[in-house]
C-alpha positions as CSV (number, residue, x, y, z in Angstrom):
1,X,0.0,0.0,0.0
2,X,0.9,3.5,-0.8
3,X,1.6,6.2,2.1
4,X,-1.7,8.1,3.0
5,X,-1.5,11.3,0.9
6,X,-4.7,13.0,2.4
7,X,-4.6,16.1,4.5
8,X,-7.2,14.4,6.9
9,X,-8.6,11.2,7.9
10,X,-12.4,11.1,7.4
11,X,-14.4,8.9,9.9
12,X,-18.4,7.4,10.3
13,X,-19.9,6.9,12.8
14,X,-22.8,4.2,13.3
15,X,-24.5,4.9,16.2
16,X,-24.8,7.4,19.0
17,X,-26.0,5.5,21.6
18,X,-23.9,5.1,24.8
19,X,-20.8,3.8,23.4
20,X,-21.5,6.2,20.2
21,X,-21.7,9.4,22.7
22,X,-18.6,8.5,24.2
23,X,-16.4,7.7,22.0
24,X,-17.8,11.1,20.0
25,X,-17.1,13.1,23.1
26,X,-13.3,11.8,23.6
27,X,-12.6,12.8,19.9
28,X,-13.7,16.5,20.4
29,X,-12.5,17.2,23.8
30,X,-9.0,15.4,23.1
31,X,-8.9,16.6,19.3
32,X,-5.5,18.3,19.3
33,X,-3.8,16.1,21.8
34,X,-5.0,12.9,19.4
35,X,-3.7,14.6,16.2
36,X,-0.8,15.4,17.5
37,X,0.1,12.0,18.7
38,X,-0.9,10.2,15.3
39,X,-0.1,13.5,13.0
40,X,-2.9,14.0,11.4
41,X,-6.2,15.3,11.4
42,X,-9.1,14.1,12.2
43,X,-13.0,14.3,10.9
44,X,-15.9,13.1,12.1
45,X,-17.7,13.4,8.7
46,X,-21.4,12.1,9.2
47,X,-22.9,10.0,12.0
48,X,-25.6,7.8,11.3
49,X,-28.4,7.3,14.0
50,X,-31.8,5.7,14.3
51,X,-34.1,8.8,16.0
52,X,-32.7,12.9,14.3
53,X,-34.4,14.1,16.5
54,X,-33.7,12.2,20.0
55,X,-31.5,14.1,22.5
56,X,-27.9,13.4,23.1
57,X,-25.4,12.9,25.8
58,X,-23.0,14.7,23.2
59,X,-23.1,17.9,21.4
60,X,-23.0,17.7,18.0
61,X,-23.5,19.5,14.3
62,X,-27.3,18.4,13.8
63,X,-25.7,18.7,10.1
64,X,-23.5,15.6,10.7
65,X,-26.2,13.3,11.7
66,X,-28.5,10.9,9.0
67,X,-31.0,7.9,9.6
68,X,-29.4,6.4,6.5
69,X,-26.2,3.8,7.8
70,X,-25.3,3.5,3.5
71,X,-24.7,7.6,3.8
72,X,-22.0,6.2,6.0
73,X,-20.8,3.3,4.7
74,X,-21.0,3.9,0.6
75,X,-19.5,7.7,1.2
76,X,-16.2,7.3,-0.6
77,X,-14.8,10.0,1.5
78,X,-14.7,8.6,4.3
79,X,-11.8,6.4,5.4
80,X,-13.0,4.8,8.7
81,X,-16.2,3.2,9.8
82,X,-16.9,2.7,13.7
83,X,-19.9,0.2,13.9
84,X,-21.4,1.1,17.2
85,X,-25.0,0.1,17.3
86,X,-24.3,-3.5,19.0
87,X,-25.9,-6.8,18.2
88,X,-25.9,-8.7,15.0
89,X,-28.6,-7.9,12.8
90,X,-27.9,-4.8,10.9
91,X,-24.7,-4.4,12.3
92,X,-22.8,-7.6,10.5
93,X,-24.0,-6.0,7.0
94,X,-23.0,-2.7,7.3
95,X,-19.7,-4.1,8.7
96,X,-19.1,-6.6,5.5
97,X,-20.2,-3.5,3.2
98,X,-17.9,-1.2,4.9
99,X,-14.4,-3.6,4.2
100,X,-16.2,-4.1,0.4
101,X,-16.3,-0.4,0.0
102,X,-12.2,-0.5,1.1
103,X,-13.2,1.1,4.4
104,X,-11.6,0.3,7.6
105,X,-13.8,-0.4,10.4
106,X,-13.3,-0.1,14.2
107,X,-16.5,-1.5,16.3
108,X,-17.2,-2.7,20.4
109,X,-20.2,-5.3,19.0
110,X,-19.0,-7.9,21.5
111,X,-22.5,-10.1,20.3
112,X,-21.1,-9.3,16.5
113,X,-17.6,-10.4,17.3
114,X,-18.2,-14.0,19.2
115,X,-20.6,-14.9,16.7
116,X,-19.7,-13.9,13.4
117,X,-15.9,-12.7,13.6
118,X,-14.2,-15.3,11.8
119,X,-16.0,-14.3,8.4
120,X,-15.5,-10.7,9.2
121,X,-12.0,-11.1,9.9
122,X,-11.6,-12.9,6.9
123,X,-13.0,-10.1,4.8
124,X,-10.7,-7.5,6.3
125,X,-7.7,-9.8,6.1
126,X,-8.1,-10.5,2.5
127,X,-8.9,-6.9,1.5
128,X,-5.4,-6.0,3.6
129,X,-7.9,-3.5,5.5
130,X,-7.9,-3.2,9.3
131,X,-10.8,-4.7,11.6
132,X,-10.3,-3.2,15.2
133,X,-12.3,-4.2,18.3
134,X,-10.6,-3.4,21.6
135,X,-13.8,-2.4,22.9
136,X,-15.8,-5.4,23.0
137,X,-14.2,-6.2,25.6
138,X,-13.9,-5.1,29.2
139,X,-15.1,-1.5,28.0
140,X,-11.5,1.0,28.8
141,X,-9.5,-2.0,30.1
142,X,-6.8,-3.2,27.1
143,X,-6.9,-6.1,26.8
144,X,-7.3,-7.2,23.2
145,X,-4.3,-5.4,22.1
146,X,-2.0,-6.3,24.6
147,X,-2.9,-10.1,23.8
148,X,-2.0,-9.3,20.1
149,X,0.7,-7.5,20.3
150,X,2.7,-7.3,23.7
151,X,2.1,-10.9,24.7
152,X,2.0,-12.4,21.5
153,X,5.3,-14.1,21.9
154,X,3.7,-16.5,24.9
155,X,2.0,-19.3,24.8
156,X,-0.7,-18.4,26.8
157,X,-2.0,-20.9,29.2
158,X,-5.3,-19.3,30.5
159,X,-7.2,-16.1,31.0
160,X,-9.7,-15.9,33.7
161,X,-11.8,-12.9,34.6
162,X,-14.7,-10.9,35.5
163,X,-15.9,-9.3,32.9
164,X,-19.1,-8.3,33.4
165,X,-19.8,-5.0,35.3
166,X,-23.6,-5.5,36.5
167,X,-22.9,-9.3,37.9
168,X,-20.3,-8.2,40.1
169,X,-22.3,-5.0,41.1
170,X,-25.1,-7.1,42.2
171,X,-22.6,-9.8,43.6
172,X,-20.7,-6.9,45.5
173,X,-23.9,-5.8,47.5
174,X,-24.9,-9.0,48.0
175,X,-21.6,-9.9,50.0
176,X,-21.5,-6.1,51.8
177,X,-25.3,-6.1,52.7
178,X,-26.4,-10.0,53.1
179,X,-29.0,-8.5,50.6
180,X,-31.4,-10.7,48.2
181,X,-30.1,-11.0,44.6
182,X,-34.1,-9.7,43.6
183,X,-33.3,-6.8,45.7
184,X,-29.6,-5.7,44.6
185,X,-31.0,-6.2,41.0
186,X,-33.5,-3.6,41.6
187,X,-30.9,-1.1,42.9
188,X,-29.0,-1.9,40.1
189,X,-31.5,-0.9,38.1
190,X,-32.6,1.9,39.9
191,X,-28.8,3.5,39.6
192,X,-28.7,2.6,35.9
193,X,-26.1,-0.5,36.6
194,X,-28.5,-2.9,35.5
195,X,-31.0,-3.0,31.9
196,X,-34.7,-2.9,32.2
197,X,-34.4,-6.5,30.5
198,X,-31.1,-7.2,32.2
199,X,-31.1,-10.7,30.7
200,X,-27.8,-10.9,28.8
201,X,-26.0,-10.1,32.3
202,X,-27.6,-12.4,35.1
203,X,-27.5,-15.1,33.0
204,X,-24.0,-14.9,31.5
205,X,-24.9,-14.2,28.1
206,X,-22.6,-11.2,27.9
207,X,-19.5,-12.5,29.9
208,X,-20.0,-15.9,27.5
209,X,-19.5,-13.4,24.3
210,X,-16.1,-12.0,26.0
211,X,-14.4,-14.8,26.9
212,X,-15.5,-16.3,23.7
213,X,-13.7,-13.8,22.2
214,X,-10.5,-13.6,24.8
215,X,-10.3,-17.4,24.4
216,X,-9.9,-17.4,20.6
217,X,-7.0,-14.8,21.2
218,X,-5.6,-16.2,23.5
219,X,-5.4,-20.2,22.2
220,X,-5.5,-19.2,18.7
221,X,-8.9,-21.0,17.8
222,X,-11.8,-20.0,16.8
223,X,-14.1,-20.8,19.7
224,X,-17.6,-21.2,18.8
225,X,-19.4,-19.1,21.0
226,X,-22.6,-22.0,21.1
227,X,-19.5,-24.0,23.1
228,X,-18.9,-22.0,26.2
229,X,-20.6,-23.0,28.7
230,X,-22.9,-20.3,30.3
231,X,-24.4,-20.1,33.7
232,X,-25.7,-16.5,35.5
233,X,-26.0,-15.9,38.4
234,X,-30.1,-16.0,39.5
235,X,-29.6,-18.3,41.8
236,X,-27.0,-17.4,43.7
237,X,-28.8,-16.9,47.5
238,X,-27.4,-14.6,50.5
239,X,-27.0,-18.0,52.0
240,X,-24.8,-18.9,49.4
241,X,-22.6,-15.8,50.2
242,X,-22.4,-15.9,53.7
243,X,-21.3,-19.9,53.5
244,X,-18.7,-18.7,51.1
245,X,-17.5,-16.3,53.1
246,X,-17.2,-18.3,56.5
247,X,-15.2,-20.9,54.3
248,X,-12.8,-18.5,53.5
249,X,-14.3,-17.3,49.4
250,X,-16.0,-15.0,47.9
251,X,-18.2,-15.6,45.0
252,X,-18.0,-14.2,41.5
253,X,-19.2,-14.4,38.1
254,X,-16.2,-15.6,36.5
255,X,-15.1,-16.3,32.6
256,X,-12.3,-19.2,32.4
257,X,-10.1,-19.9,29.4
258,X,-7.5,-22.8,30.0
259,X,-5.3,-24.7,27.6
260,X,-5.5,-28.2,27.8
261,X,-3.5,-31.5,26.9
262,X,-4.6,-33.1,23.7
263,X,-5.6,-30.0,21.0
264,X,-7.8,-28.5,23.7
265,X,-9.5,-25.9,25.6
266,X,-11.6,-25.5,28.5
267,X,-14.3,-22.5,28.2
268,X,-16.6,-21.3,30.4
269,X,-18.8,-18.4,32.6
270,X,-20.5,-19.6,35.7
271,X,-20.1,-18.5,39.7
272,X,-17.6,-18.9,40.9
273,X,-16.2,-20.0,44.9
274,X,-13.0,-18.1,44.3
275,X,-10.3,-17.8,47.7
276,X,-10.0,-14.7,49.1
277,X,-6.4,-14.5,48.4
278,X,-7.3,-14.5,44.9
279,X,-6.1,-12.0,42.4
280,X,-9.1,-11.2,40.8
281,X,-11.2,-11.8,44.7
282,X,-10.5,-7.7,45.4
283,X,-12.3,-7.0,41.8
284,X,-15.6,-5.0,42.9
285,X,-18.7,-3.0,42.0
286,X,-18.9,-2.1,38.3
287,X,-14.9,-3.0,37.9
288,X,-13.5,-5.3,35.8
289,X,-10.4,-7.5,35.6
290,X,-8.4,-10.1,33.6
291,X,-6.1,-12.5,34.2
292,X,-3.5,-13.8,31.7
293,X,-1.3,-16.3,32.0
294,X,1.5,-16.3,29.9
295,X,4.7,-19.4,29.3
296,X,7.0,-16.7,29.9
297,X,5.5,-13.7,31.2
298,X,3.4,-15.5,34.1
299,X,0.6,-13.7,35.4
300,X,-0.2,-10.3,33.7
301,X,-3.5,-8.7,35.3
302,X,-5.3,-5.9,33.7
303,X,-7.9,-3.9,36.0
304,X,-10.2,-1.1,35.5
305,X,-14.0,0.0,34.0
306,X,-15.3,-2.7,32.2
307,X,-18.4,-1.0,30.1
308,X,-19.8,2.7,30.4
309,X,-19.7,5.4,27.4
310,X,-16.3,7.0,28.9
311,X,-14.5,3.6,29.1
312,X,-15.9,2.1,26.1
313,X,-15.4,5.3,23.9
314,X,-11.9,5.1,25.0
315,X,-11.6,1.9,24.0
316,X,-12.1,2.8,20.1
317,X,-10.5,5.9,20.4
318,X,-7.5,4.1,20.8
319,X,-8.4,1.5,18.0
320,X,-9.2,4.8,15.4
321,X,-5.6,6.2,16.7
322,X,-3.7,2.8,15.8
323,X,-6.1,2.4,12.3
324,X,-4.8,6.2,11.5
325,X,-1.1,5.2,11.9
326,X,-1.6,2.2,10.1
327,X,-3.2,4.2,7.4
328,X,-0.8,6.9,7.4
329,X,2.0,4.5,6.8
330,X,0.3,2.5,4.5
331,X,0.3,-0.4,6.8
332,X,-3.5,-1.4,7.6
333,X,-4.3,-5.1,8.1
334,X,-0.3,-5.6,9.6
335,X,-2.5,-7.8,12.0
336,X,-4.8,-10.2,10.9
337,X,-6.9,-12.4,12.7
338,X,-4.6,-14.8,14.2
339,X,-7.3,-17.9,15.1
340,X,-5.1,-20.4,12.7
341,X,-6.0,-23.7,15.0
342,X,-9.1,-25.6,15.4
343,X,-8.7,-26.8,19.4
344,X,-11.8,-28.7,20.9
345,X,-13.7,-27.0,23.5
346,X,-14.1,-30.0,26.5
347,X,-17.5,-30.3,27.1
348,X,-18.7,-29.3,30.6
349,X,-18.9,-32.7,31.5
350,X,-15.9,-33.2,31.5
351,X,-14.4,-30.5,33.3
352,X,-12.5,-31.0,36.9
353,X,-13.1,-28.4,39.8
354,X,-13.5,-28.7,42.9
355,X,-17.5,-28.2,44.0
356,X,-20.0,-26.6,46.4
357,X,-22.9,-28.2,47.5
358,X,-25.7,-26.6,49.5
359,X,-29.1,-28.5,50.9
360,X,-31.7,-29.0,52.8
361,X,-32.2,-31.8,54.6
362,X,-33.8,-33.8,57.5
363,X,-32.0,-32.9,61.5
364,X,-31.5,-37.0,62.1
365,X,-28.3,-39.2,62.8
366,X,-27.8,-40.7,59.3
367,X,-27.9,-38.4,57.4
368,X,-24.2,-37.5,56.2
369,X,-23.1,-40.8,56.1
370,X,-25.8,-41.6,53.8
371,X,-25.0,-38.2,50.9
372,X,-21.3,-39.1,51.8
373,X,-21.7,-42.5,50.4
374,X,-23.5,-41.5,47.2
375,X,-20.5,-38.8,46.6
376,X,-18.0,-41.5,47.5
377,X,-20.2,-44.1,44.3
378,X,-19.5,-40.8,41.9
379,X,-15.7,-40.9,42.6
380,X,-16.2,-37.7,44.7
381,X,-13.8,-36.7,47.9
382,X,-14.9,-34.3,50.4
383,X,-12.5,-31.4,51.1
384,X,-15.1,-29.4,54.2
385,X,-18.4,-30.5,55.4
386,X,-20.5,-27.7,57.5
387,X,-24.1,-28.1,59.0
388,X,-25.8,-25.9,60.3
389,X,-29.5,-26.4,62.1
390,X,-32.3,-24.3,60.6
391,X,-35.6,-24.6,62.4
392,X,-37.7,-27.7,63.6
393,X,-36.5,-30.5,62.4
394,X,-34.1,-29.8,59.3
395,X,-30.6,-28.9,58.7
396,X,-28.6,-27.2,55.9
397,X,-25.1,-29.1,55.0
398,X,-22.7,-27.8,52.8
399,X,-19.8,-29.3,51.0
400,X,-17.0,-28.6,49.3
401,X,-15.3,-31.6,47.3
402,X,-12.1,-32.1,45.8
403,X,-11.8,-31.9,41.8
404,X,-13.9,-33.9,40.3
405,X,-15.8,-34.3,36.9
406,X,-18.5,-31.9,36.6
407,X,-20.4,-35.4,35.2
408,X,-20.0,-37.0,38.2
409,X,-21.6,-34.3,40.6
410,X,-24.1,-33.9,38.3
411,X,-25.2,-37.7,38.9
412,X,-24.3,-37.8,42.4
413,X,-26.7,-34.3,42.6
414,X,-29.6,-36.3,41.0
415,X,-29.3,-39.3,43.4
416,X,-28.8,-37.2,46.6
417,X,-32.0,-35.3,45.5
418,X,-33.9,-38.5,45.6
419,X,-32.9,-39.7,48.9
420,X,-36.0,-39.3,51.8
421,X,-33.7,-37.6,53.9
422,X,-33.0,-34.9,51.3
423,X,-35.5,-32.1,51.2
424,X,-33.9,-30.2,48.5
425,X,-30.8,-29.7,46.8
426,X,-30.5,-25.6,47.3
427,X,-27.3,-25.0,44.9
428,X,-24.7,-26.3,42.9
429,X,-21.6,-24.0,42.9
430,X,-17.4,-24.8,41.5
431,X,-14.7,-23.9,43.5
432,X,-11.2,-22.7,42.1
């Protein structure tokens, strides 16, 4: 490619939602400082949005702005397209139009990226254009980069974090305030933490999307998002906490990544019994962090906001600065998608942790000796064993087990729920 011989960079804008508003905001406020640092100019030239009319968290020339996403995408002017209207459906069309029109695209659609990257990728790497996404993930925490780039020379073993800012809100107050899950989520809501429909976060959907996409880095692989295993965290109980807690853990929402023998790779989101001590245990409230670990490097952690228009918008900011370079030098797509291996994802099943088991169950001599046996018939060893009275004339045990296949807890779960002693299995939690 030749060097760029324009006296500016044009750039499009789809969307001016919260991510939009942001990232709109940091390139006016910051406009000198960001030219100066990539030497040249910068344009927002048109900014395409659903509602003209609906007010802004940014100021902006009423001018720039157009319901039409193809004024964007098929103006040959412009340069750069930053897709930033999240989910799949438009936003994987205007993306695919965008590198056909020669365009180079920056986006944060983490839905977009776990579910239909590879083809994207493809598309940018074979036009020689660059396809940026640095915030999909962890909103102003880099993380995507520095896996690319900066630790690219490891073999990285795992990556483990929490990446989802509303779960470990609700998680937070729930270990502070021995509150209700029903009644933190309402709070959360109430403060703006939380969606109206907050779905895609209690029930993992959106931490399943991240390390889908922090996996495939990170191993090389294309991991098929429909492989992860997902669980929220809905039924996670103040019991729950407060048992965690006396044993010496804390619970969290936590996305694993982990090489494995054999061509394979463990991924997965679920709750999470993790020890105090814990590098990622002191990760709070909105806040987000990752853990890598690297062959040479060893553990690298990377802390900060995890999602919010400031964080996020800085997040492509930073992706449009490196795109610039690259374009003034006349070397976009330097880095292409780097998912060259096809590793199986171990089924769930399969898996070894450690486990916690909470239940219900009748106050009577017995009655350990009888769930101990059916753990022992599954293979299972028991690390801790607490009970605790409750009223009248039933108890609540908990155990934690040593590692063990999640198969076998699962079976061992479905015969201790049928013993007469047994009045309910309450929860089902692993234990790192």
């Amino acid at each position: 490619m030749q060097p760029w011989k324009k006296d500016r960079i044009e750039i499009g804008i789809l969307g001016l939602g919260v991510v939009g508003s942001g990232t709109v905001d940091l390139l006016q406020k910051n406009c000198a400082e960001i030219e100066q640092k990539i030497g040249i100019p910068l344009h927002i030239k048109r900014i395409a949005v659903r509602d003209l009319e609906k007010p802004r968290a940014v100021k902006v020339d009423r001018a720039l702005l157009t319901n039409n996403a193809y004024e964007v995408i098929d103006d040959p002017d412009i340069d750069i397209v930053c897709e930033l209207i999240g989910g799949v459906d438009p936003a994987k069309e205007f993306v695919l139009r965008a590198l056909h029109n020669g365009k180079q695209v920056v986006t944060a659609n983490k839905e977009m990226i776990a579910k239909e990257g590879q083809p994207l990728m493809e598309a940018a790497s074979h036009a020689n254009l660059d396809f940026q996404f640095e915030g999909s993930v962890a909103g102003g925490i880099p993380i995507i980069q520095p896996m690319k780039n900066a630790l690219a020379g490891n073999q990285i073993e795992e990556v483990m974090g929490i990446i989802n800012g509303t779960t470990n809100y609700i998680l937070t107050k729930m270990t502070r305030e021995h509150a209700d899950f029903d009644a933190v989520l309402a709070e959360a809501q109430a403060h703006g933490y939380a969606e109206v429909d907050p779905t895609n976060d209690i029930e993992g959907y959106d931490a399943q999307y991240k390390i889908a996409i922090l996996s495939s880095i990170a191993f090389t692989s294309r991991i098929n998002v429909n492989d992860v295993y997902v669980e929220g965290i809905t039924h996670i109980a103040k019991a729950d906490i407060a048992y965690a807690e006396e044993l010496g853990y804390i619970i969290k929402l936590v996305g694993i990544g982990r090489r494995m023998e054999g061509n394979r790779v463990q991924v997965r989101v679920h709750p999470t019994l993790l020890p105090k001590s814990h590098p990622l245990a002191s990760t709070h409230d909105v806040y987000n962090a990752v853990l890598v670990r690297g062959y040479s490097v060893g553990d690298v952690m990377f802390y900060g906001r995890g999602a919010g228009s400031g964080p996020t918008g800085s997040a492509v900011v930073g992706d449009i600065m490196d795109v610039c370079r690259n374009l003034r030098f006349g070397s976009t797509g330097r880095v292409s998608c780097t998912c060259f291996e096809h590793k199986t994802v171990v089924p769930m099943d399969d898996v070894c942790t450690r486990h916690y088991l909470r239940m219900d169950v009748q106050d009577k001599p017995g009655v350990l000796a009888r769930i101990a046996y059916e753990l022992g018939e599954n293979a299972i060893s028991i690390e801790t064993v607490v009970q605790r009275a409750t009223f009248g004339d039933q108890a609540e045990i908990v155990w934690i087990t040593h590692e063990a296949p999640n198969a076998n807890v699962r079976r061992a779960k479905e015969r201790i729920a049928q013993l007469p002693v047994v009045i309910s299995v309450a929860n089902w939690l692993r234990v790192e």
